[in-house]
N, C-alpha and C positions, 0 to 999 in steps of 0.2 A: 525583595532583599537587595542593599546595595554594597555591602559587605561582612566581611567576614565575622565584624564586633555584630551586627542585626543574625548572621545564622548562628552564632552562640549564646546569644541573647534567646530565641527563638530554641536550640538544642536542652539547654539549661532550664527551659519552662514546659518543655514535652516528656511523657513517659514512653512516648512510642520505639519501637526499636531502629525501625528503616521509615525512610522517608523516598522521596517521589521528586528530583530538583528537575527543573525545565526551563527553557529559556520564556522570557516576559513577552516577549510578541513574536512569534514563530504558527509554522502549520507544519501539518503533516507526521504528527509523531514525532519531530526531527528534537535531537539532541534531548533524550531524556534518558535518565542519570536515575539506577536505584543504587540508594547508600544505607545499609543499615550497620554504620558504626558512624560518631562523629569523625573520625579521620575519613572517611568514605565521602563523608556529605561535602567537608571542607573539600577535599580531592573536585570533586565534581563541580562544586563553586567555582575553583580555578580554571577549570576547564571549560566554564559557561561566560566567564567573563562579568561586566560590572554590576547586572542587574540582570535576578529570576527566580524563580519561583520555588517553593519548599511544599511539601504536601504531606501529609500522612500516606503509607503505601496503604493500598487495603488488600488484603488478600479475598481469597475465593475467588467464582469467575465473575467473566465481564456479561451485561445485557445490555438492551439498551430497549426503551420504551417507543412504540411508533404512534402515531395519531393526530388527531386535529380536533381545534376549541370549537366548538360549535352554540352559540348566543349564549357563551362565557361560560361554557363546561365542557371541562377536558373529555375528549372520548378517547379511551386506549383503544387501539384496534388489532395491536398484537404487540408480543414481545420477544426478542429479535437475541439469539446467543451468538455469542462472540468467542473469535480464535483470535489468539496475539501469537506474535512470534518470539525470540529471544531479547528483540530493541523494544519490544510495548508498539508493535506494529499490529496492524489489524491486518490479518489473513484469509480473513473471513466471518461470516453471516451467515444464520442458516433459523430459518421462520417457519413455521413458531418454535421458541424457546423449549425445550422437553422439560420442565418445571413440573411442580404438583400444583392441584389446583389451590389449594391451600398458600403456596407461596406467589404464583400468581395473584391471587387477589392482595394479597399484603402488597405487592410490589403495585399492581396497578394503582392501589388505594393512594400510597405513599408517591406515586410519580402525580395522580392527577391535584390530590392537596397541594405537593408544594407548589406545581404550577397554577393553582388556585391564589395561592399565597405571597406567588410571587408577583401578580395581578396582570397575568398572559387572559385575553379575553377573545384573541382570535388567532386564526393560522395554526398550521402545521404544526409539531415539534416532534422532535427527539429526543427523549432523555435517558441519560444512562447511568445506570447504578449497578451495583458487587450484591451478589449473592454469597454468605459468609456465614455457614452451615444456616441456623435458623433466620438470620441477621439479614434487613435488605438495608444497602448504604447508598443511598441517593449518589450520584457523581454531576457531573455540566448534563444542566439544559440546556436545549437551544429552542427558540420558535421559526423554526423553521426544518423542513423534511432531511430525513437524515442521508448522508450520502452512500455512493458505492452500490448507488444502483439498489437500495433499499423500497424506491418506490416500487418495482419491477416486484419484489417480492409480497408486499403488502396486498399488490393488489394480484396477485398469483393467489397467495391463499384467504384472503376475502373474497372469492365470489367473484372477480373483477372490481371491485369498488374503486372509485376511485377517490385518493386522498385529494388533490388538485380540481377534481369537481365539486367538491364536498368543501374546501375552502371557499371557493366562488361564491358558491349557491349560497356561503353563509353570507358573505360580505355584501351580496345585492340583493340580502333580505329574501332571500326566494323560498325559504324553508325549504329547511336538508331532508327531516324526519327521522326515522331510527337509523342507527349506526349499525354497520356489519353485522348480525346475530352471531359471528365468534369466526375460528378460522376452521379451513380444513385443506387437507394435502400439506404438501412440505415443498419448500422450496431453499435452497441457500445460492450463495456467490463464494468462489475462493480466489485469492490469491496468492498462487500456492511459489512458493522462493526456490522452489526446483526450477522454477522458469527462468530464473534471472540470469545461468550461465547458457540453457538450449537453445538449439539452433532449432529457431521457431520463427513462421514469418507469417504474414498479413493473409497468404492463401491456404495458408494451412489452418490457421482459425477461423478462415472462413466456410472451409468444408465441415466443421461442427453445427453450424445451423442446418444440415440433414437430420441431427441425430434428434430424437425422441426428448420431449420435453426440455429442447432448449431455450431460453428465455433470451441471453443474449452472451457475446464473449466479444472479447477484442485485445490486441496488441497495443503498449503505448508506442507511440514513434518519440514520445521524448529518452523515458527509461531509459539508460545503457547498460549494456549487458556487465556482467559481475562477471566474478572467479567461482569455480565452483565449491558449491558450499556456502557461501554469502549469503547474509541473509539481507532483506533490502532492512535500509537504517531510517528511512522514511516513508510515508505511503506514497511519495513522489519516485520511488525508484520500484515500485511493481511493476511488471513487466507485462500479464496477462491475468485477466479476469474471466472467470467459468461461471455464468448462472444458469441453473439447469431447476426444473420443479418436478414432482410424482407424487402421488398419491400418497406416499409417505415417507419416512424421513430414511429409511432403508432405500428405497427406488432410488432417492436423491442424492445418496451416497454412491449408486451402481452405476450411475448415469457423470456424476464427474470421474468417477476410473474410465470410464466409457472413454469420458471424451479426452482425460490424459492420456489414455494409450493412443488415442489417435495422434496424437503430439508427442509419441514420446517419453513420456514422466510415469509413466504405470508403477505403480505399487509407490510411490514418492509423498511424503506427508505435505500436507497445504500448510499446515501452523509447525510452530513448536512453540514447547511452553516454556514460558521466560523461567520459570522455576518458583519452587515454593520456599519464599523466603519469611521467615518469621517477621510478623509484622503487628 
């Protein structure tokens, strides 16, 4: 969109309620805009400037698909639930998705067709789609492994596998052979926006690598600290990442309190949810 005659043109041909505006070439979650009235969308337009992007919102939550093409078929190796915060920030990861198996396969189905379709025949990807009660809605793929420290987790609950060997071995012909036979334990990552105002520093997250199934944590030195309450407005302003795994998705839950009280933040949510806006 490059102005306001294209998002009216564009409002006037949707029956949707809210929409999704974001800047044309940006990272990081940065400046994204839910508008569900046309005076909200225009508002947002304004505020984005001369060119960006319109979207349908989609409700339900967020997943995202993990795995790699191997001699041009997608292998899912798990699917990955997602926390946003109030900006459409990502707060967190937590593998495997608690899904039924039922919608599991639908969503695996439907992530490795379209990457079939879309004629990916090698590497990595991550792809991410809404679950919306029965409904799975594809979102961005990408070919290539997904970030935030995603590998860490994959291959936590595969067995060890590794995605990164598993691409190799395809590309120099060496034969992979079968993929992971499924996942097991639990593992997440958070990025919890309690950390953005604490006074927390580099030796203090280093003493968490004692604790029981930690996988890995760190402090940005770029991040600047916020006000309290703040939530980060980008994923370039989190400030501290917790990945910790267990047996199962309860242990993995016990074990980041664990490791926020060591820091601090006990009893403090990692997400908040942006809200359930008709869409």
């Amino acid at each position: 969109m490059r102005s306001h005659s294209d998002l009216t043109r564009f409002l006037d041909a949707t029956d949707r309620q809210c929409w999704i505006l974001k800047p044309r070439a940006a990272s990081g979650s940065s400046g994204i805009h839910l508008a569900c009235s046309p005076h909200e969308a225009r508002a947002a337009a304004d505020a984005l400037g001369e060119e960006f992007v319109i979207e349908d919102f989609v409700g339900g939550s967020e997943y995202s698909a993990e795995g790699v093409v191997v001699d041009g078929v997608p292998q899912v190796w798990a699917l990955t639930e997602k926390t946003v915060n109030s900006k459409f920030v990502e707060t967190g990861h937590r593998m495997p998705a608690a899904v039924s198996p039922t919608t599991s396969r639908l969503a695996r189905t439907a992530v490795s067709e379209s990457l079939s379709r879309a004629g990916v025949r090698f590497g990595p990807f991550h792809s991410e789609f809404w679950i919306d009660g029965d409904e799975v809605v594809l979102g961005e793929a990408h070919a290539r492994p997904g970030g935030d420290f995603l590998h860490l987790l994959l291959t936590s609950v595969t067995g060890g596998a590794s995605l990164f060997d598993t691409w190799f071995t395809d590309l120099l012909g060496m034969g992979v052979g079968d993929p992971p036979p499924g996942t097991s334990g639990s593992a997440a990552i958070e990025y919890p926006d309690s950390a953005r105002s604490a006074d927390i520093d580099a030796d203090m997250v280093r003493a968490l690598r004692d604790l029981p199934g930690h996988l890995h944590s760190g402090i940005s030195a770029t991040a600047e600290k916020g006000a309290p309450g703040e939530v980060a407005e980008t994923s370039h302003q989190r400030r501290l990442h917790l990945a910790f795994e267990a047996a199962d998705a309860a242990g993995v839950s016990a074990r980041l309190e664990a490791a926020r009280t060591v820091l601090g933040l006990a009893g403090t949510s990692a997400c908040a949810d942006p809200g359930e806006r008709p869409g």
